[in-house]
DRENLO-909463 format. One record per atom (N, C-alpha, C): residue in three letters; atom name; x, y, z. Coordinates in steps of 0.2 Angstrom, whole numbers, plus 2048, in hexadecimal, padded with zeros to 3 digits. Example, Ala and Ser with C-alpha at 12.3 -4.5 7.8 and 13.67 -1.06 7.14 Angstrom:
! DRENLO-909463
(atom ALA N (842 7E4 827))
(atom ALA CA (83E 7EA 827))
(atom ALA C (842 7F0 827))
(atom SER N (840 7F5 823))
(atom SER CA (844 7FB 824))
(atom SER C (840 800 827))
//
This chain:
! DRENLO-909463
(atom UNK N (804 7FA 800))
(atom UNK CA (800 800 800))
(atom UNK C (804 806 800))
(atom UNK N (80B 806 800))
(atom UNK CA (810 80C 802))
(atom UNK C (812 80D 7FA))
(atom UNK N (811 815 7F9))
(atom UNK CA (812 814 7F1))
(atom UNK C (819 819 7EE))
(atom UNK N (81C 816 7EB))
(atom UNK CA (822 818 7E8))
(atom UNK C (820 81C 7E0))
(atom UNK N (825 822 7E0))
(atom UNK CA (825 824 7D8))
(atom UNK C (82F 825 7DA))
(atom UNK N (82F 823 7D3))
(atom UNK CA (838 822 7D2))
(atom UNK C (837 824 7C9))
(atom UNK N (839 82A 7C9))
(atom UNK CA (838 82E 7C3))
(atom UNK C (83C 831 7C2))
(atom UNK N (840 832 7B9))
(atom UNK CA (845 837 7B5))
(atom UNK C (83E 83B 7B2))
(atom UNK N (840 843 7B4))
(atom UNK CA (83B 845 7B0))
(atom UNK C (83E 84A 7AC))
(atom UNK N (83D 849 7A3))
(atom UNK CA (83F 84D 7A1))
(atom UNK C (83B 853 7A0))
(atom UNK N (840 85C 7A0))
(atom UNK CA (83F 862 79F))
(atom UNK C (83E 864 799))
(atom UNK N (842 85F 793))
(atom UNK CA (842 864 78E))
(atom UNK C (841 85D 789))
(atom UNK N (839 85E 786))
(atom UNK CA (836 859 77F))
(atom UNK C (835 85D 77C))
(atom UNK N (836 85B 776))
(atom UNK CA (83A 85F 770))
(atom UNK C (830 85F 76F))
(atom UNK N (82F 865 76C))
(atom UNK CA (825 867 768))
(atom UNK C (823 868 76F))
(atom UNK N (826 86B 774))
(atom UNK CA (822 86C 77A))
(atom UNK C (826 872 77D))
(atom UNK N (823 875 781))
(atom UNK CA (823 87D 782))
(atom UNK C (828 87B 78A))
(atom UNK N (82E 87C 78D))
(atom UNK CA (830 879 791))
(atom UNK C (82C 87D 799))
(atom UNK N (82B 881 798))
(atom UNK CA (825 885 79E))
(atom UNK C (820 880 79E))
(atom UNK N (81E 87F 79A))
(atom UNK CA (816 878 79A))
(atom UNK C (819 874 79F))
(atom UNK N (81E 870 79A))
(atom UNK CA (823 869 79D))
(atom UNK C (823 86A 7A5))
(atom UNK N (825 86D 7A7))
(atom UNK CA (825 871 7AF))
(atom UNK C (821 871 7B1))
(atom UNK N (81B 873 7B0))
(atom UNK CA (817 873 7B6))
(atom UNK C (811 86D 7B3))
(atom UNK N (814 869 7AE))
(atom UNK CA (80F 863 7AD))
(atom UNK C (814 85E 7B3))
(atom UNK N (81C 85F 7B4))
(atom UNK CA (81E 85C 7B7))
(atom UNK C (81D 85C 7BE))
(atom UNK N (81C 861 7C1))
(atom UNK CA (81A 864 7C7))
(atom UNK C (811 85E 7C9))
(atom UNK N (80D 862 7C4))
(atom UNK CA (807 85F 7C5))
(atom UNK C (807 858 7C9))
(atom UNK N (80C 855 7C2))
(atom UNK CA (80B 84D 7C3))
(atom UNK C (80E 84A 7CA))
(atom UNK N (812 84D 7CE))
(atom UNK CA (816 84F 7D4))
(atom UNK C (810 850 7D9))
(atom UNK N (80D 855 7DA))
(atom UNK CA (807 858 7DC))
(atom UNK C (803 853 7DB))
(atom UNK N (7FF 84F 7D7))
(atom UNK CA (7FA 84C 7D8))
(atom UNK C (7FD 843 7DA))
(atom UNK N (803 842 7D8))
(atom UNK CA (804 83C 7DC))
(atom UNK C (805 83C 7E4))
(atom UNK N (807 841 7E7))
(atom UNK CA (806 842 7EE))
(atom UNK C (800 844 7F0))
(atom UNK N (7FD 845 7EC))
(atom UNK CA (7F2 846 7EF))
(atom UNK C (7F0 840 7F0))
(atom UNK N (7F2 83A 7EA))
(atom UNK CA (7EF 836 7E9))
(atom UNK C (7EF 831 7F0))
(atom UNK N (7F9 831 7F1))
(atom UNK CA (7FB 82E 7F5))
(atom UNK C (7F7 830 7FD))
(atom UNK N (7F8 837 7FD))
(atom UNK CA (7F3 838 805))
(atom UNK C (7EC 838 804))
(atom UNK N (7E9 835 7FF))
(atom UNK CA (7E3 833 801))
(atom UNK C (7DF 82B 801))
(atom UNK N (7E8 82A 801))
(atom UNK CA (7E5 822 801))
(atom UNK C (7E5 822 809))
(atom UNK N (7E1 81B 80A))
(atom UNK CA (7DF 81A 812))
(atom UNK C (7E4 81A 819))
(atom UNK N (7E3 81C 81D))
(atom UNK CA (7EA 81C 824))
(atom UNK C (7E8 814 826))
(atom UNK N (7EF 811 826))
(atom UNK CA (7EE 80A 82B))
(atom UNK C (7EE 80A 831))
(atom UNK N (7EB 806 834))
(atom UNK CA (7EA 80A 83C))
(atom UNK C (7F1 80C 841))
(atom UNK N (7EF 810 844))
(atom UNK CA (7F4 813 847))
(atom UNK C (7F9 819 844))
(atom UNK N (7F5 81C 83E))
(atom UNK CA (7FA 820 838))
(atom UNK C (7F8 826 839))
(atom UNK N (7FC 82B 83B))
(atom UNK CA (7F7 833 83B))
(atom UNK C (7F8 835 833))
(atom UNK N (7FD 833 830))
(atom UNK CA (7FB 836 82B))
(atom UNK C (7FF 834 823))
(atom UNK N (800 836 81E))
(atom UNK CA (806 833 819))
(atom UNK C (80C 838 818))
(atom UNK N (812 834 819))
(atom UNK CA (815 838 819))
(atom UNK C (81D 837 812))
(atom UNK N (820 83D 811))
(atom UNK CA (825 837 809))
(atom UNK C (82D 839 80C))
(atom UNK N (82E 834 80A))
(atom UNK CA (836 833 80A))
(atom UNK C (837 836 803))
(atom UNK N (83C 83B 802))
(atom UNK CA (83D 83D 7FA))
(atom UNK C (845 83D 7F7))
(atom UNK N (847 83C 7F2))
(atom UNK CA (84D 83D 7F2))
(atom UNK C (84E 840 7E9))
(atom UNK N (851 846 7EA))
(atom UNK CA (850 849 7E1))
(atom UNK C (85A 84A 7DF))
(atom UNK N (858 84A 7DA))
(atom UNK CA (85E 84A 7D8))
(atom UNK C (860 849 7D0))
(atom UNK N (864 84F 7CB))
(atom UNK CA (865 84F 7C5))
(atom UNK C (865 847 7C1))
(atom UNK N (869 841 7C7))
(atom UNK CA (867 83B 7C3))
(atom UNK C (864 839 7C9))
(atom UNK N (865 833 7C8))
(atom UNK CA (862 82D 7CD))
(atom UNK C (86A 82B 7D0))
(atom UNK N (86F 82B 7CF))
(atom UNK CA (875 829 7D2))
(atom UNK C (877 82F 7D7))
(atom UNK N (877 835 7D8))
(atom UNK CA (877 83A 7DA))
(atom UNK C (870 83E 7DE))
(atom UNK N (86A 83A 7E0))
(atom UNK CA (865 83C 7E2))
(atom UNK C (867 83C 7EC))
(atom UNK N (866 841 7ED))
(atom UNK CA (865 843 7F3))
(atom UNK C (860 843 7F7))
(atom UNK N (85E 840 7FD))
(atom UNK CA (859 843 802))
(atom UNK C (855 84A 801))
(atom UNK N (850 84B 802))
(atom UNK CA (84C 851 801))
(atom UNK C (846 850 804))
(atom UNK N (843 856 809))
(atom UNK CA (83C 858 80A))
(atom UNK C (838 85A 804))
(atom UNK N (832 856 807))
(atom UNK CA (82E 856 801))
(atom UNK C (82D 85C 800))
(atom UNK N (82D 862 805))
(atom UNK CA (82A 869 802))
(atom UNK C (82E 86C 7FE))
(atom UNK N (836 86B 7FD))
(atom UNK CA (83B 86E 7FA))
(atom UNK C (83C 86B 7F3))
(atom UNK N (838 865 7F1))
(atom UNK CA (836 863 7EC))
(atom UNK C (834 868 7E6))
(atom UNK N (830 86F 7E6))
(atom UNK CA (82F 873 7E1))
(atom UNK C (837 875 7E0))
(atom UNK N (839 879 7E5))
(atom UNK CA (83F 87D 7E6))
(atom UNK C (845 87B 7E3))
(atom UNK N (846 874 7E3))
(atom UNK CA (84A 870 7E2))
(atom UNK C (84A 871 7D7))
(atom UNK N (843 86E 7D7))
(atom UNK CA (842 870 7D0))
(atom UNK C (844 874 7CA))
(atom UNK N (842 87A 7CF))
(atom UNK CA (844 881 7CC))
(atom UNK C (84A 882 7CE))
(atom UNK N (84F 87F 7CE))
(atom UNK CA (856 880 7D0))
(atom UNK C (85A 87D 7CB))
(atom UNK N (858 876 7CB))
(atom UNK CA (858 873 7C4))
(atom UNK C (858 876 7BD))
(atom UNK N (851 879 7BE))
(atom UNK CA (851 87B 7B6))
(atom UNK C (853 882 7B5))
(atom UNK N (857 886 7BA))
(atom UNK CA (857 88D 7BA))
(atom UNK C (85F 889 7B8))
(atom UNK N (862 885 7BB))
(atom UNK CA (869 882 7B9))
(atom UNK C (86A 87E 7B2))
(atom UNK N (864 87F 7AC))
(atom UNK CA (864 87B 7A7))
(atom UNK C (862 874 7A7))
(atom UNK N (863 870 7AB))
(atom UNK CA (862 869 7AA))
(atom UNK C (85D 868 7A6))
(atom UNK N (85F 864 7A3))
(atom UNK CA (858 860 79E))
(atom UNK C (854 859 7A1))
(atom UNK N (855 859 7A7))
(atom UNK CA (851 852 7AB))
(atom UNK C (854 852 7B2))
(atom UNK N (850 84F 7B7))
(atom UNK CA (850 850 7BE))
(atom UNK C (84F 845 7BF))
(atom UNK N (851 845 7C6))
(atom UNK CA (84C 841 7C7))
(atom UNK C (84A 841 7D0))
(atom UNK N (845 83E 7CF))
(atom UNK CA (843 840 7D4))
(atom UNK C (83E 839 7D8))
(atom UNK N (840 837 7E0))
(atom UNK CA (83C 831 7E1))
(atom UNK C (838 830 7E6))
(atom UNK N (834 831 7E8))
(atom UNK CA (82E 830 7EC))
(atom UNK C (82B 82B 7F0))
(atom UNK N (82B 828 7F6))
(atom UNK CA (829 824 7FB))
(atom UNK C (825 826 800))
(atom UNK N (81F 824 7FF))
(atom UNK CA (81B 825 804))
(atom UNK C (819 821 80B))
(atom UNK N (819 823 810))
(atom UNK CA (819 81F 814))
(atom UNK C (817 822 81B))
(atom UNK N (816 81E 821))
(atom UNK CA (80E 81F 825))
(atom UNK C (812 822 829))
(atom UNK N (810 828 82C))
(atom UNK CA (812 82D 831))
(atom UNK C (80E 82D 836))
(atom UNK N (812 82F 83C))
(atom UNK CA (80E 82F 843))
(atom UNK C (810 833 847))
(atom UNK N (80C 839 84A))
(atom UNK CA (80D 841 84A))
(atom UNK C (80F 83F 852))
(atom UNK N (815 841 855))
(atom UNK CA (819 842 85C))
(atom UNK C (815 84A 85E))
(atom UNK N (816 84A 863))
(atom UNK CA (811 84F 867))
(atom UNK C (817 854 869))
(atom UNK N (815 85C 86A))
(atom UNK CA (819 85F 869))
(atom UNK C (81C 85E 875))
(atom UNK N (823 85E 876))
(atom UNK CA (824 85F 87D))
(atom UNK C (821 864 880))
(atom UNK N (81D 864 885))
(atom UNK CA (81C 867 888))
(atom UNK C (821 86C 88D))
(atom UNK N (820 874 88D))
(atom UNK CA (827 875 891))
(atom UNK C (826 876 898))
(atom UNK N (82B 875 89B))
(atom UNK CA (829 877 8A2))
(atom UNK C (82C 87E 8A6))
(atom UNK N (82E 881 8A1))
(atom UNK CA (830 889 8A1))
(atom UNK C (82A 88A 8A3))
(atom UNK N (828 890 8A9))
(atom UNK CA (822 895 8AC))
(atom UNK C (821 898 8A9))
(atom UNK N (826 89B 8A4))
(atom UNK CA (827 8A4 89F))
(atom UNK C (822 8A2 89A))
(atom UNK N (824 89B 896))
(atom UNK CA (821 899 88E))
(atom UNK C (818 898 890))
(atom UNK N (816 89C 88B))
(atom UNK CA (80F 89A 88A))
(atom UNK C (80E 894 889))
(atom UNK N (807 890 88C))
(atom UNK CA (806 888 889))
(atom UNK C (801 889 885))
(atom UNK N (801 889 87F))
(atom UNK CA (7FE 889 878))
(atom UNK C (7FB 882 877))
(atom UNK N (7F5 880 875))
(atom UNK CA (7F2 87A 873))
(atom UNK C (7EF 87B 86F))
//
């Protein structure tokens, strides 16, 4: 049930507008992470969460937050590459409660 994309995407097809390519590639990124959070939680899951790893090849991909995923892109393409890859793991998170302080000064916010 844990779903994987492992994907080279290419930026530049020749009869296509590379601004399109972009943010068709984006899209496809964006809706496979929808799809994955709204498949069901197993019990005891608060919620879905991805292991990410991007990188100009697959032999050179590094660790990354899913959120720095756009950012990453657009760094990419401002540097020329003509293809990214990029690999996604989803898998079952479970939300740790924040400490409580025992400082008198700090507000206790709930």
């Amino acid at each position: 049930m844990i779903g994987l994309m492992k994907k080279t995407f290419n930026l530049k097809v020749e009869g296509k507008n590379p601004d399109r390519v972009l943010e068709a590639t984006k899209h496809e990124i964006r809706q496979y992470a929808k799809r994955e959070r709204n498949k069901p939680l197993p019990a005891g899951v608060d919620f879905w969460d991805f292991d990410c790893k991007f990188g100009e090849v697959e032999s050179t991909a590094s660790a990354l937050h899913f959120a720095a995923i756009t950012e990453s892109i657009d760094a990419v393409v401002a540097a020329g590459a003509s293809s990214f890859y990029l690999e996604i793991l989803a898998k079952a998170g479970v939300r740790v409660p924040k400490p409580v302080s025992q400082d008198p000064e700090e507000p206790h916010t709930l």
